[in-house]
C-alpha positions in Angstrom: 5.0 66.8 -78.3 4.0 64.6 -80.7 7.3 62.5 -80.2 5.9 62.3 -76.2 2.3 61.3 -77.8 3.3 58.5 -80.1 5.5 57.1 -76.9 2.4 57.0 -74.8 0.3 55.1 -77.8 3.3 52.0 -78.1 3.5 51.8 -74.2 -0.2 51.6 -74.5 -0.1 49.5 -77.2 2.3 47.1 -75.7 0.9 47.0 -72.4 -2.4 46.1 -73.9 -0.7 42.9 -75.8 0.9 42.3 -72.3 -2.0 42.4 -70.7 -3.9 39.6 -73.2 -0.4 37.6 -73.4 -0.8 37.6 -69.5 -4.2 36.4 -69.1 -4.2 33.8 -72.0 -0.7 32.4 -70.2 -2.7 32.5 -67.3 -5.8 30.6 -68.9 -2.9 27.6 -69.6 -3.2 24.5 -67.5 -1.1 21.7 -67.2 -2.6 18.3 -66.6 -0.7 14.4 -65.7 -2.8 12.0 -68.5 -2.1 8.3 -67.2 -2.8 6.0 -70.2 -3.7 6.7 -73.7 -6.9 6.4 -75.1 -8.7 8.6 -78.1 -9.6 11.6 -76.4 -11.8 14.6 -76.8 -11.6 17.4 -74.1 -14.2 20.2 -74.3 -15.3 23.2 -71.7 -18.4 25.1 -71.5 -18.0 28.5 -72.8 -19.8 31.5 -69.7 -21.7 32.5 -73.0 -23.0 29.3 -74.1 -21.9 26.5 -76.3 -19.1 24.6 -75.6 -15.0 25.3 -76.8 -13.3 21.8 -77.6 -10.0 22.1 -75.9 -7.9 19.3 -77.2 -9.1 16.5 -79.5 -7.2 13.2 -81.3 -4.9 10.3 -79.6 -3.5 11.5 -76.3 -0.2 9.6 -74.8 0.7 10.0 -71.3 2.7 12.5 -69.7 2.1 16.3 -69.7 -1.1 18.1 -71.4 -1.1 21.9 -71.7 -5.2 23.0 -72.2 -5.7 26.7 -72.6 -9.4 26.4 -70.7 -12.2 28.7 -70.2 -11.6 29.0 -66.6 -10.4 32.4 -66.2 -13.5 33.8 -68.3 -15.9 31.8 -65.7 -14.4 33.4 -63.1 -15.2 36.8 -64.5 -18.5 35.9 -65.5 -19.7 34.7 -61.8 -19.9 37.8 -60.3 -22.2 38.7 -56.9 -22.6 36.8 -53.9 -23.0 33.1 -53.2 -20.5 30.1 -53.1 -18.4 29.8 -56.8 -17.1 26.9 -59.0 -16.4 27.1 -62.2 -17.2 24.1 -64.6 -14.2 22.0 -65.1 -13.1 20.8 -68.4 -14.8 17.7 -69.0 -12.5 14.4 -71.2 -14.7 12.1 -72.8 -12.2 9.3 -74.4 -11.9 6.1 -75.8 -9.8 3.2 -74.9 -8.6 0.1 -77.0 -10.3 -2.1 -75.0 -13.5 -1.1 -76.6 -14.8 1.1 -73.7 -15.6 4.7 -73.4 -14.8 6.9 -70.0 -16.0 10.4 -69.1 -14.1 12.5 -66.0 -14.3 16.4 -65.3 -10.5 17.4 -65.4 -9.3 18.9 -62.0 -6.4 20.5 -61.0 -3.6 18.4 -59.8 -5.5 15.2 -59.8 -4.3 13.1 -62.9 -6.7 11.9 -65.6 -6.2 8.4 -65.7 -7.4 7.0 -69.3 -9.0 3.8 -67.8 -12.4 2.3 -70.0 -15.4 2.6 -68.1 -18.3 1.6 -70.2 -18.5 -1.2 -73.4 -19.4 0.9 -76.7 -22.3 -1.4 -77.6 -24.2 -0.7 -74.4 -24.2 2.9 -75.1 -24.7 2.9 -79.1 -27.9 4.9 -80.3 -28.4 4.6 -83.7 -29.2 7.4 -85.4 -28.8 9.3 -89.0 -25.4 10.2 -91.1 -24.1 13.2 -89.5 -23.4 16.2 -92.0 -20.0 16.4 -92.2 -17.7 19.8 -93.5 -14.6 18.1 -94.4 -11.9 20.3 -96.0 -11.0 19.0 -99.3 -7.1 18.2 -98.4 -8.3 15.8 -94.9 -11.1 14.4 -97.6 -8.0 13.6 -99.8 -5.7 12.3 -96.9 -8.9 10.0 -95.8 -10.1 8.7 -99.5 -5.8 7.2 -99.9 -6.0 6.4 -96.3 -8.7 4.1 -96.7 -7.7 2.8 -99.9 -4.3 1.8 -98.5 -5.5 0.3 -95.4 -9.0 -1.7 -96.4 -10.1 1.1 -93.7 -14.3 0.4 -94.0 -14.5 3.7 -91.8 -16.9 6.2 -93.5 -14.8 9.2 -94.7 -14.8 12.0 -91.6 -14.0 8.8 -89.3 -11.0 6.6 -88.0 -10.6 3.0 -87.1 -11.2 2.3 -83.0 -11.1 -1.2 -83.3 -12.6 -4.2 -85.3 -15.7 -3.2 -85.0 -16.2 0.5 -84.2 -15.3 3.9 -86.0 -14.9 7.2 -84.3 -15.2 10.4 -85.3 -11.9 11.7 -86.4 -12.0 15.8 -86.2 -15.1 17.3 -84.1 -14.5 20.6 -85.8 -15.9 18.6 -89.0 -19.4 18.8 -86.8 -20.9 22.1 -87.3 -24.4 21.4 -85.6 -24.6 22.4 -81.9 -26.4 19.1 -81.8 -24.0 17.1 -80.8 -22.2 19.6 -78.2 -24.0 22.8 -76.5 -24.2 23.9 -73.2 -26.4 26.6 -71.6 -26.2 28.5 -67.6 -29.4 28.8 -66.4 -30.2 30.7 -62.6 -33.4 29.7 -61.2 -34.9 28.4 -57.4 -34.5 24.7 -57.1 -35.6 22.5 -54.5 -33.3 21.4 -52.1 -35.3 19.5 -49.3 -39.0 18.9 -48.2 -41.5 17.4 -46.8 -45.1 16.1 -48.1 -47.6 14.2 -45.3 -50.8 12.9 -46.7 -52.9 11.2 -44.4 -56.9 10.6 -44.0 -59.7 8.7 -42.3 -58.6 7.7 -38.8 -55.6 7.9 -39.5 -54.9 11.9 -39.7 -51.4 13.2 -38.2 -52.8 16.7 -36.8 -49.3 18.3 -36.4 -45.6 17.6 -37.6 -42.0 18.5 -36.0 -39.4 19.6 -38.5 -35.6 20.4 -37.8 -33.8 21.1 -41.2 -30.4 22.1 -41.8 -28.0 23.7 -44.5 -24.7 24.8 -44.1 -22.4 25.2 -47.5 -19.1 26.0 -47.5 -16.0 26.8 -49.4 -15.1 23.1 -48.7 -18.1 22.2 -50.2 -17.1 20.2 -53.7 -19.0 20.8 -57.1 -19.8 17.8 -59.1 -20.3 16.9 -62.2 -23.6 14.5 -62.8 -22.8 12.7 -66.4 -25.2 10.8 -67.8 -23.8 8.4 -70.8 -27.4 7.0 -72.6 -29.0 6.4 -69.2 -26.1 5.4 -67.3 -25.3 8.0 -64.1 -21.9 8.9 -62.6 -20.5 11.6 -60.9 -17.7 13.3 -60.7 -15.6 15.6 -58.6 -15.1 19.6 -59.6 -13.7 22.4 -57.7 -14.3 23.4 -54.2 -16.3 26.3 -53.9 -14.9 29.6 -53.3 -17.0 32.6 -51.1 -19.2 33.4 -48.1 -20.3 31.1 -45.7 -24.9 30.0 -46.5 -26.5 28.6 -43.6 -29.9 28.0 -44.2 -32.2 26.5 -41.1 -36.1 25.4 -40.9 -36.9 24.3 -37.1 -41.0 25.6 -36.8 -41.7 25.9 -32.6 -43.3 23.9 -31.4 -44.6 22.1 -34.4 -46.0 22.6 -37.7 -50.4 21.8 -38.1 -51.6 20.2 -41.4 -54.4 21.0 -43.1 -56.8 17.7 -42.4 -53.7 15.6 -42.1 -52.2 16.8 -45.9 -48.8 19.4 -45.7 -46.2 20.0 -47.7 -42.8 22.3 -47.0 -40.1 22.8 -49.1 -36.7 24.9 -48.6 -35.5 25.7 -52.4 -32.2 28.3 -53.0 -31.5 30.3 -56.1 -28.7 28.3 -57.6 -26.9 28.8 -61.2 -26.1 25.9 -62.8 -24.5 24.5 -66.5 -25.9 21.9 -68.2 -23.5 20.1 -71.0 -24.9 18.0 -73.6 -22.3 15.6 -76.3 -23.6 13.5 -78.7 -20.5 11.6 -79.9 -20.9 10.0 -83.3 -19.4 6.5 -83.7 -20.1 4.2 -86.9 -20.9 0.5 -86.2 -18.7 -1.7 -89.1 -20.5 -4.9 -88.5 -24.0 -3.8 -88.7 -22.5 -1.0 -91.4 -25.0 2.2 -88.8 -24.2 5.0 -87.7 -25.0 6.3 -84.5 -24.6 8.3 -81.3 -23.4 8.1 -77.6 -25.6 10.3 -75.9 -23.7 12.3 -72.9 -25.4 14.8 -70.4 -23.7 16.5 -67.5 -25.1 19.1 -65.0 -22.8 20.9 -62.8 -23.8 23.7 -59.9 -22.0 26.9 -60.3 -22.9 29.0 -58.0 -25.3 28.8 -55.0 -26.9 32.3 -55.2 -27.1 33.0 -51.2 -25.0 34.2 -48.5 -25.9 34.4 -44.4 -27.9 33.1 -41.8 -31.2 32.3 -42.6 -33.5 31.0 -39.9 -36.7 30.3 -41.4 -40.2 29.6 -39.4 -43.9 29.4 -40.6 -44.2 33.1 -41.1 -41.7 32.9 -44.1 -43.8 30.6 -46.0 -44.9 31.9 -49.2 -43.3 35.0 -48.5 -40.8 34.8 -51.3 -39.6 31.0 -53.1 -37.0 30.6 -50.0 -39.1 28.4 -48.2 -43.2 27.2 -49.9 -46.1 25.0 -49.3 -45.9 23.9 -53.3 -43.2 22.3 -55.1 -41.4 24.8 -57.1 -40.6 24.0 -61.0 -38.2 21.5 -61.1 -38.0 17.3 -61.8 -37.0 14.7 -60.1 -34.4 12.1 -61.7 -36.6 9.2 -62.5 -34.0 5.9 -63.4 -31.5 4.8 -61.1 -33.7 6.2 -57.8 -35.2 4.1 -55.2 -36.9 4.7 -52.0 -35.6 3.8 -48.6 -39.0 3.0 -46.7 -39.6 2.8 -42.3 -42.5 1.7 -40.9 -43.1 2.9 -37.7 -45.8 3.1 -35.1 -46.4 5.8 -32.8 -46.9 5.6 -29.3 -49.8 5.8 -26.7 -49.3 9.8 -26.5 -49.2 9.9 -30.3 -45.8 10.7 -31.1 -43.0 9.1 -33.4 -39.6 10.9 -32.6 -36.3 11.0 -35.2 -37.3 9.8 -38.6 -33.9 10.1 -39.8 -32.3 8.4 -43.0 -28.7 8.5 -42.5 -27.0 8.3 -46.0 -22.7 7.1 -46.0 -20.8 8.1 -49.5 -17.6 7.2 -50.5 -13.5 7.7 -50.3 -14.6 9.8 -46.9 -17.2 11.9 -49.1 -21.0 12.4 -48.3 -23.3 13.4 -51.4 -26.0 15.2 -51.9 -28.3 15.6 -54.5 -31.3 17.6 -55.7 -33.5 17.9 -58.5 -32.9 19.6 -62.4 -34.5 22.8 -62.4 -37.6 23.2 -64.8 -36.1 25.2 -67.2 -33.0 23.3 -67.5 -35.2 20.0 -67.9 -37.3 21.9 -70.6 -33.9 22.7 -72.5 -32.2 19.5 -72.2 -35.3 16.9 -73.0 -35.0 18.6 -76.7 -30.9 17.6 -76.9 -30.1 13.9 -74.8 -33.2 12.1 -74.2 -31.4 10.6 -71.2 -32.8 13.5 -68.5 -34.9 11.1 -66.7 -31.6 10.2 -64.9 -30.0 13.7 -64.0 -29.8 15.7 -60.8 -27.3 18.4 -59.7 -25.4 16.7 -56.9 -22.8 18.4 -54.2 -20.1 16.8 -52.3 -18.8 17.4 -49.2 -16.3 15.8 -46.9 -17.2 14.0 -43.4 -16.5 15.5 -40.5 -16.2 19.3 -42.2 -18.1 22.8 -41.6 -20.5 21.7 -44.6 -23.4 19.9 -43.7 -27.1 18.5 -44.7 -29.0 17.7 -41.6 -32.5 16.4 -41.6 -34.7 15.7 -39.1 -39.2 15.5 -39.0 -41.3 13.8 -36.4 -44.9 12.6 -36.4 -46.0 15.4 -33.0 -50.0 14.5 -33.0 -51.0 11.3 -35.3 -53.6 8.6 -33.9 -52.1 6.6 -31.3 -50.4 3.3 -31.5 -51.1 3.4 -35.7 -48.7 2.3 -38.1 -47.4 5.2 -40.9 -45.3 4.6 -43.9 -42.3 6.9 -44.5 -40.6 6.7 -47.6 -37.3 9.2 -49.2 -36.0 9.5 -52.4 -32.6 8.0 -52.8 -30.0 7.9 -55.7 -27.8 5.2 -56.8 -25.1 6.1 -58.6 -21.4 5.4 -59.6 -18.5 7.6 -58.5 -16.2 7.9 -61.3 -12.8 6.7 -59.6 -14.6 4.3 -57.2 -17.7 2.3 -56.6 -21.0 2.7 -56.6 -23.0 5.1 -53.9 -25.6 6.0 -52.2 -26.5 9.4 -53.1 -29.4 11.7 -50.7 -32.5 12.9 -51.5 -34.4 14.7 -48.9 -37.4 14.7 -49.4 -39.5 12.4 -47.4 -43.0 11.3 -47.8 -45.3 10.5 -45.1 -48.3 8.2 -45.7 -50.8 6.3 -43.7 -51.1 3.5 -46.6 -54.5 4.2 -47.4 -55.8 5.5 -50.9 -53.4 5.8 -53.9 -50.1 5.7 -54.0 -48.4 8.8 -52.6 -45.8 11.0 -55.4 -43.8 13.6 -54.3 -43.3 15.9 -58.1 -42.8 13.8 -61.1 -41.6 10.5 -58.4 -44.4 8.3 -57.3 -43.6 5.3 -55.7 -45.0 2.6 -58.3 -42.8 4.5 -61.0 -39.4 4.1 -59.2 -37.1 1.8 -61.9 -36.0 -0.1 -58.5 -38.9 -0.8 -56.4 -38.8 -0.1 -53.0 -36.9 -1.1 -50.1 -37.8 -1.6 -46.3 
């Protein structure tokens, strides 16, 4: 019996290491690195924090990462559309540049500079370094033998620059940490604000969602000010369509309204402070890196809202919800337009194109996620949590209002916020915003959250 019982325990036993052997082999992923560059590859961890993946002087050819994928899948459990973070390379070329690119399956990372070093440098205090005594050793005759000026901790990037050798030697989640926060976030709307003789009485609305699995996650970086985005993975899960058409139009309360469709999303912010030593000035300092990256939209079905769902819950309000809009690098695309003799301007539409046969789409940081991150990068002022999605496929952003009952033959302003913004891989583009302000040009200057329009970094344009 006991022969029987002890048989039972090793097949358990073994099945058990099996089992973990199995799931960290299938945790393994291979990746094609182009180039070579200095390169340090880290992950948020489902938990929080960040796992550093790979780190040092990576050739070209074939990595192997063992990534936190598989435990993101198991942590995004319920309904909604899914996409775990993707690793994320931040890396250093010869040519005196830095370059930041989420890592995706079966594209290659190609180790091409992006950015010069000096227009990202921060300075900033001596990091506190843990540096086990043999590297310390290693360092202290590697500097004496080379005429390395590199503080000890660092190594030489080029004439001018020294980079942090080993990131494990950083123990303060200052310069890496990530933390998942679920909350409703804004994803379109509307605010009129008219007075005196020129009061719109009633507006026309026709608003459209529809998210898909071949909806694409991206990454928003920001590198000290300076925002790109990147592609992720495609979403995986249940169809969300999301509509707002009010019949036959919408009043305003003495010619002020405001409507706003938000959805419960989950989303991972990743902050990096990278610490780089400046031999000609003899300073430290930092390259300050942010990145926000939609996990999960938190919302399945049909959903055909109308006036009687305002307020009802946060799916569709009259009041912005918490949340802040990205405040360098956005503009405003401006119309102005004139209605007719029966008091009617029809189709104020702002068509936006993307890239590489890719439409984007972008929304504000969520309030707590801007309360968490102002305290790590100050670079927030430039972060949104963007989407991609290809043309012509089932995943769409439509947006439509109309001025139904304003003052006949009167000019109105209508202004949107728009993004500019670099795509890693390719050029710069034009990244939507909608949420459209409408304005009869009297009285101050009309804001729409944290955005007005004297504050935009760009001006406007008409």
């Amino acid at each position: 019996m006991w022969r029987k019982l002890l048989g039972l325990m090793l097949v358990l036993v073994v099945g058990t290491a099996l089992g973990q052997a199995t799931s960290n082999y299938l945790s393994i992923e291979q990746i094609n690195v182009q180039g070579k560059a200095k390169v340090f590859i880290f992950q948020p961890r489902p938990e929080g924090g960040v796992k550093l993946l790979k780190q040092g002087v990576i050739p070209g050819g074939v990595l192997s990462l063992r990534t936190e994928t598989k435990n993101w899948e198991k942590a995004l459990k319920g309904r909604g559309l899914k996409a775990p973070p993707t690793p994320i390379a931040i890396y250093f070329t010869k040519d005196g540049k830095i370059g930041i690119k989420s890592i995706v399956k079966d594209r290659p990372l190609q180790l091409e500079g992006m950015i010069n070093l000096d227009e990202v440098f921060n300075p900033s205090q001596k990091p506190q370094l843990e540096i086990p005594t043999l590297p310390r050793i290693r360092n202290t005759v590697k500097s004496l033998l080379t005429s390395s000026s590199c503080p000890n901790g660092y190594e030489e990037f080029n004439s001018r620059y020294c980079i942090i050798e080993n990131w494990e030697y950083l123990k303060d989640s200052y310069y890496a940490d990530s933390r998942t926060f679920t909350e409703y976030v804004p994803f379109m709307g509307m605010k009129v604000r008219t007075e005196s003789y020129k009061t719109i009485d009633k507006m026309g609305a026709s608003w459209g969602i529809q998210l898909t699995s071949n909806t694409r996650a991206m990454w928003t970086f920001n590198l000290d000010g300076i925002p790109m985005i990147d592609f992720g993975s495609s979403y995986g899960g249940s169809t969300l369509r999301v509509s707002y058409a009010p019949s036959p139009s919408i009043p305003t309360d003495n010619g002020h309204l405001e409507r706003y469709i938000n959805l419960p999303l989950k989303y991972v912010i990743a902050t990096y402070n990278v610490p780089v030593y400046d031999k000609w000035n003899q300073q430290y300092g930092t390259i300050p890196i942010a990145g926000v990256y939609p996990i999960q939209v938190m919302l399945t079905g049909t959903h055909n809202l109308d006036e009687n769902d305002v307020n009802s819950g946060l799916l569709l309000t009259n009041y912005l919800v918490s949340s802040n809009f990205p405040t360098k690098q956005t503009t405003t695309e401006e119309k102005v337009i004139k209605t007719d003799s029966d008091r009617v301007y029809n189709n104020i539409v702002f068509d936006f194109q993307g890239s590489s046969g890719y439409d984007f789409y972008s929304t504000p940081l969520g309030g707590d996620g801007f309360n968490w991150i102002w305290g790590k990068v100050p670079v927030v002022g430039a972060l949104s949590i963007t989407l991609g999605y290809s043309e012509g496929s089932e995943s769409v952003i439509a947006y439509n209002i109309d001025i139904v009952n304003g003052v006949a033959n009167q000019y109105y302003y209508v202004t949107i916020i728009r993004r500019d913004i670099t795509l890693v891989d390719s050029n710069n583009v034009e990244v939507g915003m909608y949420f459209a302000m409408v304005d009869d040009g009297l009285g101050s200057i009309p804001c729409i959250g944290d955005v007005c329009l004297s504050s935009l970094e760009n001006g406007t344009t008409k």
